[in-house]
VEXPA-276742 format. One record per atom (N, C-alpha, C): y, x negated, z. Coordinates in steps of 0.1 Angstrom, whole numbers, plus 2048, in hexadecimal, padded with zeros to 3 digits. Layout:
REM VEXPA-276742
YXZ;...
//
This chain:
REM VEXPA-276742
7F47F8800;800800800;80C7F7800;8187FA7F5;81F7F07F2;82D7FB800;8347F2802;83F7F580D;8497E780A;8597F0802;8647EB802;86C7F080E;8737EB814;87E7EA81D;88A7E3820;8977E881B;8A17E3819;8A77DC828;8AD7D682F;8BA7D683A;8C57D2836;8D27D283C;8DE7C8842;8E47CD838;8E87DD839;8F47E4834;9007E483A;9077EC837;9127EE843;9217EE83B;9297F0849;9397EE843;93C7E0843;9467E183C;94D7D383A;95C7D1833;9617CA837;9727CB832;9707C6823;97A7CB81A;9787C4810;97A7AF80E;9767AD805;97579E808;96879880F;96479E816;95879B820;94979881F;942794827;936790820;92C799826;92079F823;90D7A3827;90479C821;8FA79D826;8F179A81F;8E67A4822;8DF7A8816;8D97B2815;8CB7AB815;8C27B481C;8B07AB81A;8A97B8817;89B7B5813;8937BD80B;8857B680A;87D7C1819;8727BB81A;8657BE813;85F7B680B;84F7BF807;8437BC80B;8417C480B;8317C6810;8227CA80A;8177C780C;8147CC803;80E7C87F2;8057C27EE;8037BD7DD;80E7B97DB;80E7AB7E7;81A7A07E1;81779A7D7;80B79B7D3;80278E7C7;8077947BB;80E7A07BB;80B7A97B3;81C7A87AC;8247A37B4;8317A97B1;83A79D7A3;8427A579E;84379F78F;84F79A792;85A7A1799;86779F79A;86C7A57A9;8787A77AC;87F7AC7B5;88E7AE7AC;8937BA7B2;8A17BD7AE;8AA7C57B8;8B17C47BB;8C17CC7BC;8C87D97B7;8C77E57B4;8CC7EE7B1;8D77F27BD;8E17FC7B6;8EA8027BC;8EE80E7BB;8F18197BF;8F68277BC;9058287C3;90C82C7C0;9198347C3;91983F7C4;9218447CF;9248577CF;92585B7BE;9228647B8;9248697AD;91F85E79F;91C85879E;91784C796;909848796;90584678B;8F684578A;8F3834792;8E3834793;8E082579C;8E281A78C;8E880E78D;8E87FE789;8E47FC78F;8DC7ED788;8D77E378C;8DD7D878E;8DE7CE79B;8EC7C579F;8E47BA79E;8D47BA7A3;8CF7AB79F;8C57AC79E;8BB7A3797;8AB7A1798;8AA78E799;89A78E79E;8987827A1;88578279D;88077D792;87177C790;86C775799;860775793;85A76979E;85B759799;85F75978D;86274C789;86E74678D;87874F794;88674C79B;88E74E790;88C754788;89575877F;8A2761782;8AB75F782;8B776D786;8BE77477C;8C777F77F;8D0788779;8D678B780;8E478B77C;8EA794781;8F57A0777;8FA7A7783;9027B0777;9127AC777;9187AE76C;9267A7767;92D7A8778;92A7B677B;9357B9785;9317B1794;92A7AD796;9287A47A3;92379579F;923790792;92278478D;92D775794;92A771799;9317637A4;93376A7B1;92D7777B8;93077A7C5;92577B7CA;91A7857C3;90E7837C5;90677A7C7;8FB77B7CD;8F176D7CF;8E57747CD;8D77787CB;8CB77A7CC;8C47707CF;8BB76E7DC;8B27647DD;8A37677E0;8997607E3;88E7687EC;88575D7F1;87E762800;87A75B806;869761805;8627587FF;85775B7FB;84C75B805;84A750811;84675181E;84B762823;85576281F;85B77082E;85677F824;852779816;85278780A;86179380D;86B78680B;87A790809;882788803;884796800;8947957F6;8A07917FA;8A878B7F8;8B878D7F9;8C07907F3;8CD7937FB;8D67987EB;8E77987F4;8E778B7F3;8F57827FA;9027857EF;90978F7F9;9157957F1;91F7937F7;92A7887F1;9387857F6;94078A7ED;94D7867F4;95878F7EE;95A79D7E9;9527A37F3;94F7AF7EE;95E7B97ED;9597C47E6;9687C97E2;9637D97E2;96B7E67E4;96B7F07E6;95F7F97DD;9637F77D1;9577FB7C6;9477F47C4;9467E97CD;9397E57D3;9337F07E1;93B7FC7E7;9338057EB;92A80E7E1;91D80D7E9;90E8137E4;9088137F0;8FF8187EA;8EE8177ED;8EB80D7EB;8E28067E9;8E07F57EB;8CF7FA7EA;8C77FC7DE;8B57FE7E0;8B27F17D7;8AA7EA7DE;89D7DF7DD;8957E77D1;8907E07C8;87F7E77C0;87B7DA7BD;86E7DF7BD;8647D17BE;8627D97AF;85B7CC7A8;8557CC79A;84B7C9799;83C7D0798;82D7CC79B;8287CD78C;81A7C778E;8127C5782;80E7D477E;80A7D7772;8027E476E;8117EC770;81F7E976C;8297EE76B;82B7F7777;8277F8781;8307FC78C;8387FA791;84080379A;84C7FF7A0;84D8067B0;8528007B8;8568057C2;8658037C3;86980E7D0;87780C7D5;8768107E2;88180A7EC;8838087F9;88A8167F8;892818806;897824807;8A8828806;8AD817806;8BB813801;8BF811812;8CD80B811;8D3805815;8E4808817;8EB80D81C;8FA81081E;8FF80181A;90B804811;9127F8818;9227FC80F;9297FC81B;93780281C;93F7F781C;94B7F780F;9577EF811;9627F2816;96A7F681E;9787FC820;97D7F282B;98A7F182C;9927F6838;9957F9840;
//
Protein backbone atom coordinates (compact mmCIF):
# COMPACT_ATOMS: atom_id res chain seq x y z
CA UNK A 1 0.00 0.00 0.00
CA UNK A 2 1.61 3.10 -1.40
CA UNK A 3 1.15 6.27 1.28
CA UNK A 4 2.05 10.03 0.15
CA UNK A 5 2.21 12.65 2.90
CA UNK A 6 2.88 16.09 2.50
CA UNK A 7 4.23 18.61 5.76
CA UNK A 8 5.57 22.17 6.62
CA UNK A 9 2.77 24.43 5.19
CA UNK A 10 1.83 27.44 6.74
CA UNK A 11 1.78 31.33 6.75
CA UNK A 12 4.48 33.31 5.80
CA UNK A 13 5.25 37.02 4.97
CA UNK A 14 6.02 37.57 1.56
CA UNK A 15 9.82 37.32 0.83
CA UNK A 16 10.07 34.37 3.19
CA UNK A 17 11.20 30.99 3.24
CA UNK A 18 9.28 26.94 3.94
CA UNK A 19 10.23 24.08 3.11
CA UNK A 20 7.84 21.73 2.07
CA UNK A 21 8.52 17.64 2.59
CA UNK A 22 6.67 14.73 1.10
CA UNK A 23 6.92 11.42 2.59
CA UNK A 24 6.52 7.91 0.73
CA UNK A 25 5.76 4.88 1.62
CA UNK A 26 5.23 2.04 0.35
CA UNK A 27 6.70 0.34 -3.49
CA UNK A 28 9.60 2.56 -3.09
CA UNK A 29 11.41 0.16 -5.70
CA UNK A 30 8.73 1.08 -7.65
CA UNK A 31 8.67 4.90 -7.95
CA UNK A 32 9.74 6.72 -11.26
CA UNK A 33 9.72 10.30 -10.17
CA UNK A 34 8.41 12.68 -7.45
CA UNK A 35 6.73 16.12 -8.18
CA UNK A 36 5.21 19.31 -6.77
CA UNK A 37 1.81 20.37 -7.90
CA UNK A 38 -0.18 23.40 -6.83
CA UNK A 39 -3.85 24.59 -6.80
CA UNK A 40 -5.19 28.06 -6.09
CA UNK A 41 -8.66 29.15 -4.86
CA UNK A 42 -10.53 29.22 -8.33
CA UNK A 43 -7.63 27.89 -10.62
CA UNK A 44 -6.87 24.56 -11.81
CA UNK A 45 -3.73 22.43 -10.00
CA UNK A 46 0.17 23.19 -11.91
CA UNK A 47 2.88 21.47 -11.64
CA UNK A 48 5.89 23.64 -9.72
CA UNK A 49 8.46 20.70 -9.73
CA UNK A 50 9.55 17.10 -10.37
CA UNK A 51 12.61 15.22 -9.46
CA UNK A 52 13.25 11.31 -11.23
CA UNK A 53 15.10 8.96 -9.83
CA UNK A 54 18.04 9.83 -11.86
CA UNK A 55 18.01 13.43 -10.08
CA UNK A 56 16.78 14.87 -12.90
CA UNK A 57 14.72 18.26 -12.17
CA UNK A 58 11.98 20.75 -13.52
CA UNK A 59 10.75 23.38 -12.74
CA UNK A 60 8.03 25.77 -13.74
CA UNK A 61 8.94 29.42 -15.31
CA UNK A 62 7.12 30.86 -12.25
CA UNK A 63 9.17 29.61 -9.28
CA UNK A 64 12.42 29.02 -11.47
CA UNK A 65 15.71 30.48 -9.19
CA UNK A 66 13.35 30.39 -5.87
CA UNK A 67 12.50 27.05 -5.91
CA UNK A 68 14.65 24.15 -4.94
CA UNK A 69 13.37 20.29 -5.24
CA UNK A 70 15.62 17.80 -3.52
CA UNK A 71 15.24 14.20 -2.02
CA UNK A 72 16.54 12.20 0.61
CA UNK A 73 16.52 8.65 -0.55
CA UNK A 74 17.48 7.01 3.00
CA UNK A 75 14.40 9.08 4.59
CA UNK A 76 12.08 8.20 0.96
CA UNK A 77 11.22 12.24 0.95
CA UNK A 78 10.72 14.79 -0.99
CA UNK A 79 11.52 18.38 -0.66
CA UNK A 80 10.38 21.45 -2.05
CA UNK A 81 12.62 24.49 -0.59
CA UNK A 82 10.75 27.75 -1.46
CA UNK A 83 12.32 31.21 -0.98
CA UNK A 84 11.30 34.37 -1.75
CA UNK A 85 8.07 33.53 -1.79
CA UNK A 86 5.50 35.98 -3.04
CA UNK A 87 1.60 36.32 -2.59
CA UNK A 88 0.54 34.29 -5.81
CA UNK A 89 2.69 31.30 -4.46
CA UNK A 90 -0.53 30.70 -2.15
CA UNK A 91 -1.87 26.96 -2.80
CA UNK A 92 -2.31 23.85 -1.87
CA UNK A 93 1.08 22.38 -2.15
CA UNK A 94 0.18 18.10 -3.18
CA UNK A 95 3.33 15.70 -3.55
CA UNK A 96 2.55 12.71 -6.41
CA UNK A 97 4.65 10.04 -6.58
CA UNK A 98 5.19 8.51 -10.17
CA UNK A 99 5.17 4.48 -10.14
CA UNK A 100 5.93 1.81 -12.60
CA UNK A 101 2.82 0.23 -14.63
CA UNK A 102 1.80 4.08 -14.86
CA UNK A 103 0.37 4.79 -11.62
CA UNK A 104 0.14 7.65 -9.61
CA UNK A 105 -0.54 8.62 -6.23
CA UNK A 106 -1.22 11.85 -4.34
CA UNK A 107 -0.85 13.13 -0.74
CA UNK A 108 -3.59 15.09 0.70
CA UNK A 109 -1.87 18.73 0.11
CA UNK A 110 -0.55 21.14 2.11
CA UNK A 111 -1.61 24.96 2.98
CA UNK A 112 0.80 27.45 2.45
CA UNK A 113 -0.24 31.08 2.76
CA UNK A 114 1.68 34.28 1.66
CA UNK A 115 0.40 37.59 3.20
CA UNK A 116 1.00 40.24 5.55
Amino acid sequence: QVHIVESGGGLVQPGGSLRLSCAASGSLFSIIAMGWYRQAPGKQRELVATITNSGSTYYTDSVLGRFTISRDNVKSTVYLQMNSLKPEDTAVYYCRGSYTGSREYWGQGTQVTVSS
